[in-house]
C-alpha positions, 0 to 999 in steps of 0.5 A: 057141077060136082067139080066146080063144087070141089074146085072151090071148097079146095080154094077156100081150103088153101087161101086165106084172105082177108076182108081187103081181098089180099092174102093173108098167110105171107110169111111174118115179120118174125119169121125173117128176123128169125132167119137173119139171127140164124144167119148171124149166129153162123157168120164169123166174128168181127165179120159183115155179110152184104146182100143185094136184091135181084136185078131189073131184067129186060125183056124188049125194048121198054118192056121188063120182065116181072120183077122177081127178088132174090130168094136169100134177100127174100128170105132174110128180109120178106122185101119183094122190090128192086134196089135195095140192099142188106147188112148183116154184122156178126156182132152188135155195132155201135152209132155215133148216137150211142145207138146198138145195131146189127143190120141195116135195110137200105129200098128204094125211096117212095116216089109218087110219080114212079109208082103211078107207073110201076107200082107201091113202094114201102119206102123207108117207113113202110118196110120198118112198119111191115118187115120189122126192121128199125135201121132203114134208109133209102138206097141212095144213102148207100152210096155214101155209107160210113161203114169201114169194110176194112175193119171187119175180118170177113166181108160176105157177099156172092159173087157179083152178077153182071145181069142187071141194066142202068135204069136211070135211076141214081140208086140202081143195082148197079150203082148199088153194086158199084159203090160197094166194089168201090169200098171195098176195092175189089176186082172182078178176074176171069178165071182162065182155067174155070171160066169162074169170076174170081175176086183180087182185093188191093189195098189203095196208096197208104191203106193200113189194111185190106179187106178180106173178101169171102165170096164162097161162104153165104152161099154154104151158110144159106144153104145149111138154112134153106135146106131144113124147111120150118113149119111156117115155109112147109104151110106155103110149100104144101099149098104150093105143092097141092095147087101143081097137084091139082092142076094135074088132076084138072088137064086129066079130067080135060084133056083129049086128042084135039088139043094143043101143047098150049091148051095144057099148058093153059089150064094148068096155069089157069088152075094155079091163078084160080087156087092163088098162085101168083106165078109159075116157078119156071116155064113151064113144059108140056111136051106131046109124043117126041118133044117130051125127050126135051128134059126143058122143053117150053116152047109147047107149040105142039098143035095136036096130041093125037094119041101122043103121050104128054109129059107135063113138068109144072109147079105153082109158085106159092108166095115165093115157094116152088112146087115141081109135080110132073105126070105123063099121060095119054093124050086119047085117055089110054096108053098103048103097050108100049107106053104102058110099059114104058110108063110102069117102068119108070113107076116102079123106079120112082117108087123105089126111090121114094122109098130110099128118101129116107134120113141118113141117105142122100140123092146118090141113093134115091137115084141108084135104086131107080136107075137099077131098076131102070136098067133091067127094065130096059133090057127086059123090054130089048130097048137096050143090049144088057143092062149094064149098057150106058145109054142116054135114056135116063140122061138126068139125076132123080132128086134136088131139092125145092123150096123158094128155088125151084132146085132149092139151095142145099149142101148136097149132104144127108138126108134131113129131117124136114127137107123136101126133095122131088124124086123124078125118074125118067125115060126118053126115046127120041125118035132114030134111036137105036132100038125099035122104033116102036119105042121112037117117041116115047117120054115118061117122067113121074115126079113128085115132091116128098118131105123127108121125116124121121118117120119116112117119106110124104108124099106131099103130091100125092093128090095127083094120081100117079098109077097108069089105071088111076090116071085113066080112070081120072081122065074119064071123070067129066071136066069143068072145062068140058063146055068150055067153047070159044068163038074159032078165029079166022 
């Protein structure tokens, strides 16, 4: 009764919903308007940036996955649906009405009948009444737009994506896409060497100018925004963050031998719906004993924990922010020798990093002071020969950044201010490799989510335990899902 009582205290703490039953704490109009005028003021003179949504993906058949926009084009706009296209001009431009703008929102139109089967549209009026925007159009309109690319010194766009599909619709992504190729007469090349899309821009017969196409820019541009979290995006993150954390907290107080890799992987999600969450910010990974050594295992089908360790590698999405919060736990409530010694290995490597995670260092150092670590520790313990031994027990870096992008954009410089990096050290013995075969099967990573501020590091999940003897004390602490029997299928 305890932990029901705190599950909901903790619910009405981080959700803020309205009388309609809908959230309320989405980031604001002006919050986005801010993020474009930040982005224009980066941009160079006499240039256009042009933006598309995210493509419709399919899953099978009729079936789409579940529509997930772009994160820049959410970013600058708050516009979660498909088919749709922004512009951003540097400077104010004028219409044939006298008119001064400098940016335009073309959504996909409301259509009732499409609606009844996919969902609300804003349509034009709903996304200059919601997001803000005064120059809205319906995406057809894009078509046939009187915008003159070749007037602009610098036209800004990522690099086309091939991952979209015709939905029959004549303003899709793709004719989206394919109207502005036509504009600006680019065409895509296959780099030989890189395997990279490249651009070539041709003038057409009698053209007085070219376009100058930038396809490296925004994404620099983005990056040196998204990088430095604002106090409205760090609310999100945090709640983001504290809903993995706790999800964490609840499999500890659940989990026991009998379970699946599945079960786990169920109540974690079950705990990020019940805190809010609307999806997960990638598959998620729950790996017992030897398929923990996979860094992106997800197909958790695992039957049975036994006495395995779990590597649990989850994060809540939070109205489009991405926590990332990893623990490893024995799955009988004890960790062996073995796994005890593993596990305080990669605890003091992540402590170590975490306290490299400090402004003016870069994620170089918050991955050399746990790597150091690591390898006298390995050695210490004869899984490797000395510790200047290259081997492939720590196969991956320790800090990336998160943010609407589970590895969240970032210039890959410094240290920041109000920057949120995950500081994740692991070890991985596969089974057959060449040390004891005590060590086979051993997967330890620890990872969790720390704001850079100029006073130190936060551990923003911090509610999670994180010290061998602190786990197993939680896992001992009765569960809410401890009475939870359902009827057994044949």
């Amino acid at each position: 009764m305890k932990n029901i009582f705190i599950i909901s205290f903790l619910i009405l703490s981080i959700s803020v919903i309205a009388q309609d039953g809908k959230p309320e704490d989405y980031l604001s109009s002006e919050f986005h308007k801010s993020r474009r005028e930040a982005l224009r003021a980066k941009m160079p003179s006499n240039s256009i940036a042009v933006f598309f949504a995210n493509p419709v993906r399919n899953r099978a058949n009729d079936v789409d996955f579940i529509y997930h926009q772009d994160p820049d084009f959410y970013y600058l706009t708050g516009y979660k649906e498909p088919h749709a296209v922004l512009i951003i001009f540097s400077e104010d431009q004028i219409d044939d009405n006298n008119k001064m703008y400098d940016e335009i929102l073309y959504v996909q139109e409301k259509n009732p009948q499409a609606e009844m089967w996919t969902g609300y549209r804003l349509g034009v009026e709903g996304a200059q009444k919601e997001l803000g925007f005064k120059n809205v159009y319906n995406a057809k309109d894009f078509l046939n737009n009187k915008i003159k690319f070749s007037d602009f010194e610098n036209v800004l766009h990522k690099p086309f994506s091939n991952d979209y599909r015709d939905s029959r619709n004549p303003a899709d992504l793709a004719s989206l896409i394919q109207a502005f190729k036509n504009q600006i007469n680019v065409r895509e090349l296959q780099n030989e060497n890189t395997g990279s899309l490249g651009v070539e821009v041709k003038s057409e017969v009698n053209s007085a100018s070219t376009v100058n196409v930038d396809t490296e820019s925004l994404r620099t541009f983005m990056g040196e925004l998204r990088q430095i979290k604002t106090p409205e995006e760090m609310k999100l993150l945090e709640k983001a963050v504290r809903i993995s954390a706790m999800g964490q907290v609840e499999v500890m107080k659940a989990m026991h031998p009998g379970m699946s890799e599945a079960e786990v992987q169920g109540i974690h999600e079950y705990v990020f719906k019940k805190y809010g969450s609307e999806y997960e910010g990638y598959p998620s990974i729950v790996g017992a004993g030897d398929n923990g050594c996979v860094l992106h295992y997800v197909e958790n089908n695992k039957t049975k924990l036994e006495e395995d360790l779990v590597l649990m590698d989850l994060g809540a999405e939070y109205h489009g922010y991405t926590a990332d919060v990893t623990r490893t736990i024995p799955a009988n409530g004890k960790y062996n020798e073995e796994q005890r010694a593993i596990y305080d290995l990669v605890y003091k490597a992540q402590e170590a990093g975490i306290a490299a995670a400090v402004v003016g260092n870069n994620s170089s150092d918050t991955h050399q002071a746990g790597l150091e670590i690591i390898n006298d520790g390995l050695y210490e313990l004869g899984v490797i020969s000395s510790p200047e031994e290259r081997h492939r027990y720590f196969p991956h870096g320790t800090s990336h950044h998160i943010g609407l992008d589970v590895h969240d954009l970032n210039t890959r410089g410094s240290f920041q201010p109000n920057m949120v990096i995950t500081v994740e050290p692991g070890i991985y013995i596969p089974e057959g490799s060449d040390c004891d075969e005590k060590w086979w099967g051993i997967a330890v990573r620890i990872e969790d989510d720390i704001l850079i501020t100029e006073n130190g590091p936060v551990n923003l999940s911090a509610e999670a335990p994180r010290k061998a003897e602190e786990i197993e004390a939680m896992m001992q602490q009765p569960s809410v899902f401890d009475n939870l029997n359902l009827p057994k299928l044949d």
